[in-house]
C-alpha positions in Angstrom: 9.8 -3.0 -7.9 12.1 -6.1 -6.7 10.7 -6.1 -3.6 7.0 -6.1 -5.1 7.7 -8.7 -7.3 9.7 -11.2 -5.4 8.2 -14.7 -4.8 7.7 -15.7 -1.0 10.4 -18.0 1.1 8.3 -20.5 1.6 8.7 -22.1 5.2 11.8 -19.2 5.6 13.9 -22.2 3.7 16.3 -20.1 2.2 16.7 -18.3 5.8 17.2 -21.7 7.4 19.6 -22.4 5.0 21.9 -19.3 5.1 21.6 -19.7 9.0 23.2 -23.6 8.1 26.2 -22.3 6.4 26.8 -19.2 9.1 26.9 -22.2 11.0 29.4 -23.9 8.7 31.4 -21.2 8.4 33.2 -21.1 11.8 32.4 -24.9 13.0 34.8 -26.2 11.9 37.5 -24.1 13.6 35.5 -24.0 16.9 35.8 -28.5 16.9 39.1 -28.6 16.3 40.0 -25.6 19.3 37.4 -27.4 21.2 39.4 -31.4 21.2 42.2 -29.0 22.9 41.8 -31.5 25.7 42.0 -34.5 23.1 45.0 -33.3 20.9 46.8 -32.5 23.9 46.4 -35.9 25.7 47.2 -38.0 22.4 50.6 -35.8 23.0 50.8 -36.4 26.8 50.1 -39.9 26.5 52.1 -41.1 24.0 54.4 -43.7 24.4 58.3 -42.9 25.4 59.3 -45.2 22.7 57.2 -44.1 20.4 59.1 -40.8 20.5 63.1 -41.8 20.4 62.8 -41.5 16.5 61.9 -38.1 16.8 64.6 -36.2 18.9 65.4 -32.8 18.3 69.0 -32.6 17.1 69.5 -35.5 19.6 69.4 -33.3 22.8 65.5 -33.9 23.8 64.6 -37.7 24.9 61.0 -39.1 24.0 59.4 -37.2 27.6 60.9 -33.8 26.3 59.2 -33.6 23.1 55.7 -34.5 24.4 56.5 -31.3 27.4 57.4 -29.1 24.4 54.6 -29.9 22.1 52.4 -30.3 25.0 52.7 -27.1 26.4 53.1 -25.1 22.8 50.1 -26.7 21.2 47.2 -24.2 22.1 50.2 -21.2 21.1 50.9 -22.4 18.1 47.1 -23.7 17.1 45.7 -20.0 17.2 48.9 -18.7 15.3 48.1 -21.5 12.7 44.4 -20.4 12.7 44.5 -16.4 12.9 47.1 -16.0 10.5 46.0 -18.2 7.2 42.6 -16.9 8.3 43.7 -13.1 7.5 45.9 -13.4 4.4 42.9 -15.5 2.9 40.2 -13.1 4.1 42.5 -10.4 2.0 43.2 -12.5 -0.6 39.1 -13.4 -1.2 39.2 -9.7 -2.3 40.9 -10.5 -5.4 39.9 -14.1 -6.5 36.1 -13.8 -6.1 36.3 -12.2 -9.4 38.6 -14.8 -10.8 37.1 -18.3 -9.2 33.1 -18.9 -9.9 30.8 -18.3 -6.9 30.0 -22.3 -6.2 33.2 -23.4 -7.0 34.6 -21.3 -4.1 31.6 -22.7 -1.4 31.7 -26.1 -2.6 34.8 -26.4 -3.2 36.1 -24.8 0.8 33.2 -26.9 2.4 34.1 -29.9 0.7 37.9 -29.8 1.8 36.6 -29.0 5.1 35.1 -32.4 4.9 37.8 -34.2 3.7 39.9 -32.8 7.0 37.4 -33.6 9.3 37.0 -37.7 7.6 40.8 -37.4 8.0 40.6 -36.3 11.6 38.5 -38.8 12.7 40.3 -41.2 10.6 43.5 -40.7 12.6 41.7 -40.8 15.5 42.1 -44.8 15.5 45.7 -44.6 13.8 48.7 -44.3 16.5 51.1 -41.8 15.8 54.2 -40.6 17.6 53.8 -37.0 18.9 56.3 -35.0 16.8 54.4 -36.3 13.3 50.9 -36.2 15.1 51.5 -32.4 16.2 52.3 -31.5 12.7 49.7 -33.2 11.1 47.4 -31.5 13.3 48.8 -28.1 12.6 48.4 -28.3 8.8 44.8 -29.7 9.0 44.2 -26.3 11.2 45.8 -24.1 8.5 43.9 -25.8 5.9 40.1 -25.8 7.5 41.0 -21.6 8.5 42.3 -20.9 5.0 39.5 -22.7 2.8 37.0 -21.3 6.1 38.1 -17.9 5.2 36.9 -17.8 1.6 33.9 -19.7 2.3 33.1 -16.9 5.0 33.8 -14.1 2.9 32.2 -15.7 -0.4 29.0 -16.6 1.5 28.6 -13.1 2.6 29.0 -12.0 -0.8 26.3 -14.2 -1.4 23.9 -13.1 0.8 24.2 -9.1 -0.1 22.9 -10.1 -3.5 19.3 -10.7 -1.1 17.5 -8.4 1.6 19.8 -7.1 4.2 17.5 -9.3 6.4 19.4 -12.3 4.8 23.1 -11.3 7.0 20.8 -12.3 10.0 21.4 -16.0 9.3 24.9 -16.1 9.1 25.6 -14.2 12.4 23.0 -16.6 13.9 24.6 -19.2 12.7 28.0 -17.8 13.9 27.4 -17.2 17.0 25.9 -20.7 17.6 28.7 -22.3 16.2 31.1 -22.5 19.0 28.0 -23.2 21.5 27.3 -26.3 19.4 31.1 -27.3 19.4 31.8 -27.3 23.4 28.0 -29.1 23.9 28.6 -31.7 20.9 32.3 -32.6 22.9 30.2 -32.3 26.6 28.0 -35.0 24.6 30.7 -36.8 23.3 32.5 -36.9 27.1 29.2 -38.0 28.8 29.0 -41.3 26.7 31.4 -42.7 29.4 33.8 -43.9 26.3 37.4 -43.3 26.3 38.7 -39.9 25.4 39.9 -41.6 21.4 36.5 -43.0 21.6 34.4 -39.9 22.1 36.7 -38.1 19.8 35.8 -40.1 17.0 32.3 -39.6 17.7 32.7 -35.7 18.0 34.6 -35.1 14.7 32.4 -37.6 13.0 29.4 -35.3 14.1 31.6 -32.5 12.7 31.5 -34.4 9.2 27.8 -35.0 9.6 27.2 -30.7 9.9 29.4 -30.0 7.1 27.7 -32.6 5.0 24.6 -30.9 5.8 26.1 -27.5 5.1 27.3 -28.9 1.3 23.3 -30.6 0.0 21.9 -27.0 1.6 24.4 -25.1 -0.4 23.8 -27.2 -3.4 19.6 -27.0 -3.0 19.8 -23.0 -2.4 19.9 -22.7 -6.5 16.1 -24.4 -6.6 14.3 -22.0 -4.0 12.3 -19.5 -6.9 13.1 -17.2 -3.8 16.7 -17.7 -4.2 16.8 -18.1 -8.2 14.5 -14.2 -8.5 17.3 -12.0 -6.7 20.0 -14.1 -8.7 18.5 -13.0 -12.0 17.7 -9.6 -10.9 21.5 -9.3 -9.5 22.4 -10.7 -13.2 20.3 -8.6 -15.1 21.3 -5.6 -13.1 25.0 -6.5 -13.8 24.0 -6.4 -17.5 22.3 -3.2 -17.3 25.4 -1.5 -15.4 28.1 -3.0 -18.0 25.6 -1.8 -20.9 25.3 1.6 -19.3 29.5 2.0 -18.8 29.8 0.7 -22.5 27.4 4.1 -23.4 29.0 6.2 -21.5 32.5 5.7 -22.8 31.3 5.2 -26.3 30.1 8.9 -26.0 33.5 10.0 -24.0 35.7 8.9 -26.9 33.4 10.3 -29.1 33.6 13.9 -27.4 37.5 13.1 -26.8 37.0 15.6 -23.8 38.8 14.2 -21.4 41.9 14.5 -21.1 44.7 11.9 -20.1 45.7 13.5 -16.8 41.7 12.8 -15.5 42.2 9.4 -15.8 45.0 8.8 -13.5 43.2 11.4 -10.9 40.2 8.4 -11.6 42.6 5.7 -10.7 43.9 7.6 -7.6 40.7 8.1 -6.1 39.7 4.9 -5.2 43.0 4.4 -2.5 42.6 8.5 -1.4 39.0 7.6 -0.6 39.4 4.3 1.5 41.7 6.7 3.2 39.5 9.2 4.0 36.9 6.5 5.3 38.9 4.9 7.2 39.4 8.9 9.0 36.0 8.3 9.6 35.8 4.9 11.4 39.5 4.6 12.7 38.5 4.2 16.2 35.7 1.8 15.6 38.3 -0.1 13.5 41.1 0.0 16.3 38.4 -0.7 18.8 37.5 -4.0 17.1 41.1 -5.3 16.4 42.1 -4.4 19.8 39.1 -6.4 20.9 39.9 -9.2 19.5 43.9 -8.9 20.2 42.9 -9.4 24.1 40.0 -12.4 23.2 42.4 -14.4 21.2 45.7 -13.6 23.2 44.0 -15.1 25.6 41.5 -17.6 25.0 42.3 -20.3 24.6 45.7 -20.3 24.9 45.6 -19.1 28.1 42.1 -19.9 29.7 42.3 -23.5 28.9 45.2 -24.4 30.8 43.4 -23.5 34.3 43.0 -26.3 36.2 40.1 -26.9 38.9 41.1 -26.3 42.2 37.8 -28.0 43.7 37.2 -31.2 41.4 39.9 -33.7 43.6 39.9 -35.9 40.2 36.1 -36.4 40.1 33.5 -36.1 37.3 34.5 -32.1 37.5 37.9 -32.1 36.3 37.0 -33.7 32.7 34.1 -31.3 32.0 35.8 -28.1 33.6 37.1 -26.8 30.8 34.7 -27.9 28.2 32.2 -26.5 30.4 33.8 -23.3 32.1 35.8 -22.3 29.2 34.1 -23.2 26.1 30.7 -24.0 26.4 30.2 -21.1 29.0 32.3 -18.9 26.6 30.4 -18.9 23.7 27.1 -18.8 25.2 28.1 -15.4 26.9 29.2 -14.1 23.9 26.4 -15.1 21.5 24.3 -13.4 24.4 26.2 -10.5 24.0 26.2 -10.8 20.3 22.2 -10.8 20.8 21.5 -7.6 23.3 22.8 -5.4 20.5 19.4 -6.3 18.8 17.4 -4.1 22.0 19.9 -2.4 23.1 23.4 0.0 21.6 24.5 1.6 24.5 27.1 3.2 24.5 26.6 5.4 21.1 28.8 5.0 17.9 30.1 8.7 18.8 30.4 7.9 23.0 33.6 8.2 24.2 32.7 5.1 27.1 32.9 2.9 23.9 36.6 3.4 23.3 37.1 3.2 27.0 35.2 -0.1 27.7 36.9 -1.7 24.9 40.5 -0.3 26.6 39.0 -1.6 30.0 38.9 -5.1 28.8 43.0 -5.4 28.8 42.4 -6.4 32.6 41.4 -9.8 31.9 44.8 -10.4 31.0 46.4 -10.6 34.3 43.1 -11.3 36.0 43.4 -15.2 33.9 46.9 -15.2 34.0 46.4 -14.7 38.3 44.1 -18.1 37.8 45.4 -21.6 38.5 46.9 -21.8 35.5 49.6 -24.9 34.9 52.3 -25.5 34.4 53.7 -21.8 35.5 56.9 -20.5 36.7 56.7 -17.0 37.6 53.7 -15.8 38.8 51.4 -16.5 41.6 48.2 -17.3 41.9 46.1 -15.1 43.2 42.7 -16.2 42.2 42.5 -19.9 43.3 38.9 -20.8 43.5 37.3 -22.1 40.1 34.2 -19.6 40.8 37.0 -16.7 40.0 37.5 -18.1 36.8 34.0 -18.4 36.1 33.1 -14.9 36.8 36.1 -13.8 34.7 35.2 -15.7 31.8 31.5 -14.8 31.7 32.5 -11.3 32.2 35.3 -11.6 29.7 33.0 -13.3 27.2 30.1 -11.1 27.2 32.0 -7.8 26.7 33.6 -9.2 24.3 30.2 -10.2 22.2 28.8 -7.3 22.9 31.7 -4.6 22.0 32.6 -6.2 19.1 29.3 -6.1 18.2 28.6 -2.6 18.6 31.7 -1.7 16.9 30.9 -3.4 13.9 27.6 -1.9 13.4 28.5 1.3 14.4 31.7 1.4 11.7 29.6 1.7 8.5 26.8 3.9 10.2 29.7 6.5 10.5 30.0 7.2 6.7 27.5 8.0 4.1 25.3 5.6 3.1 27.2 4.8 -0.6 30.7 4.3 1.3 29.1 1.8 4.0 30.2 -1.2 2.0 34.3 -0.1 2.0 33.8 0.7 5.5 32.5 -2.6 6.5 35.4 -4.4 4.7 37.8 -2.5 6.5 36.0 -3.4 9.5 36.4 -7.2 8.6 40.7 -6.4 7.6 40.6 -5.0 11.0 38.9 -8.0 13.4 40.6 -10.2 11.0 44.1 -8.4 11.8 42.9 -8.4 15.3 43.1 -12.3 15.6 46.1 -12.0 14.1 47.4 -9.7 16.8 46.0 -11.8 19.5 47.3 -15.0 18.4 50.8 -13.9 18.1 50.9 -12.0 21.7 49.1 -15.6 23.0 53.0 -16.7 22.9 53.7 -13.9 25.6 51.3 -14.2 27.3 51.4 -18.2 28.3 55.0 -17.6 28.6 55.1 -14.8 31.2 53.4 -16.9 33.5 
């Protein structure tokens, strides 16, 4: 009947603006890991004297600190990012009851903005490294934490329309990171000096989330949008008016007895339990997926150097280009093929072992010219290594994580699809987690 009713979307404007805030929803993280290159130089580059404040206990001079935060900042960056990112994907769960709908978009997207103005802000301002680096640290936990209840509020958003509407948001998702490494290629080709070009880049950011906050705010005028709001509300109404019958008659009867009750309350935990029975290897896959992605990228990946640019035009867009840009295509292609094609099947044992598989691209970019290193050699010297390893590396990782997150709630009954895909979101989330905390390891073992 909802369906038969419903008003058009005239011009797909509500679809083009869910796809706007997919897109807002992990921007902003992709710009900041994108300025790697920037953050890191304004460390590199600052002046000695700039620095003799800021000694640690009094045993590291001025070069010191910038080595240390230099060579810590992608570490540390991802932990900031992956961690904030899964407490307040949990602790969504609980407020989105407490905190109104719009106040929790608009209120995340707007203090998005405000760290992005403030980025580009301090773009112009000098600041010794010690104070920069921690600056830039908070501004990451705060654009993750406020990005993680946006993310999960917005999907919340779009179950209340046709499935059809999730489509947007992945879209949008997967073309944020794409967007992020071409808007900084942009910014780079301009000629200007890096501070230059990164005021431009994060000003662009500002400019997207802007956009992002007047779509948000005209969603609430599409008749499209305002029809499944009302028949969400007045289905609420009907549900709450139904409970209040049934328990009017309970109490009435005085049947039950007090023991049912707390079997009632225990039921819910026993049967999250017994789902996740159902859909602990897809779960394990996905975290374990994303425990190799993040361990590695980019703490790891984007300290290769080119062995071929001999200081040309190369060696400023190699990373940019080889790591990030080339990333994120890869893996919104993988993302994609899932749409024609779901080999291997949710019960196939080659899914579990393909997922496993990936674990090789840990030594295989640790074997790269990575620097600074100490221990290990490297093995793969040629930049074309690196590029096969990342598209490889990229792809499977767009694609797998794909599969697995489809294939989680398609392994449980229809009415216990929605738990499952939660846990399937705890479990990426606590995959990032995983992955950010390993990256530590993993840049220091080489």
């Amino acid at each position: 009947m909802t369906a038969i009713n419903a008003p058009r979307d005239r011009y797909n404007a509500v679809w083009i603006i869910f796809f706007i805030l997919g897109l807002g929803t992990l921007l902003p993280w992709n710009f900041f890991m994108t300025a790697t290159i920037y953050f890191t130089s304004r460390l590199r580059d600052a002046p000695i004297e700039a620095t003799n404040n800021h000694t640690v206990n009094g045993t590291l001079d001025g070069g010191d600190i910038r080595n240390v935060l230099e060579s810590k900042f992608n570490n540390v960056m991802t932990l900031c990012a992956m961690v904030p990112l899964l407490i307040f994907t949990c602790l969504n769960s609980f407020i989105h009851q407490r905190i109104p709908q719009k106040l929790r978009i608009s209120g995340s997207l707007t203090v998005i903005l405000v760290v992005f103005l403030l980025t580009a802000v301090l773009v112009k301002v000098d600041m010794a490294p010690l104070p920069f680096f921690c600056v830039t640290m908070i501004k990451i936990i705060c654009i993750n934490s406020f990005g993680a209840v946006f993310q999960g509020s917005l999907f919340g958003l779009a179950g209340m329309l046709p499935a059809s509407y999730t489509t947007p948001i992945m879209s949008g998702q997967g073309l944020a990171g794409t967007f992020a490494a071409f808007s900084m290629i942009c910014a780079l080709a301009t000629g200007s000096a890096l501070q230059d070009s990164a005021f431009g880049y994060f000003i662009t950011a500002c400019v997207v989330i802007l956009l992002a906050i007047m779509s948000y705010l005209t969603l609430p005028k599409m008749k499209f949008f305002q029809f499944y709001m009302e028949s969400n509300g007045s289905r609420t109404s009907s549900d709450e008016e139904n409970k209040m019958d049934l328990l009017k008659k309970e109490s009435a009867a005085e049947k039950r007895p007090v023991v049912s009750l707390t079997e009632d309350e225990v039921s819910p935990v026993s049967s999250v339990f017994s789902i996740f029975k159902q859909i602990w290897v897809m779960a394990l896959s996905v975290c374990f997926i994303f425990t190799v992605t993040i361990g590695t990228f980019p703490a790891v990946t984007v300290e290769v150097k080119s062995t071929i640019a001999n200081g040309g035009v190369w060696e400023i867009y190699f990373i940019p280009v080889s790591c990030f840009l080339l990333f994120n295509v890869m893996d919104w292609a993988g993302r994609s093929l899932t749409a024609v094609c779901m080999w291997p099947g949710k019960d196939s044992m080659w899914l579990p072992a393909l997922v496993i598989l990936r674990i090789v691209f840990i030594p295989l970019f640790m074997l790269c010219n990575v620097q600074p290193r100490h221990y290990l050699p490297v093995l793969f010297n040629h930049d074309a290594w690196y590029i096969i390893f990342m598209i490889l590396f990229s792809f499977s990782n767009g694609y797998l994580a794909s599969l697995c997150m489809c294939f989680g709630p398609k392994k449980v009954v229809q009415h216990n699809a929605e738990t499952a895909g939660a846990i399937m979101a705890f479990f990426l989330s606590l995959g990032l987690a995983l992955g950010a905390a390993l990256s530590f390891a993993f840049r220091a073992m080489i």
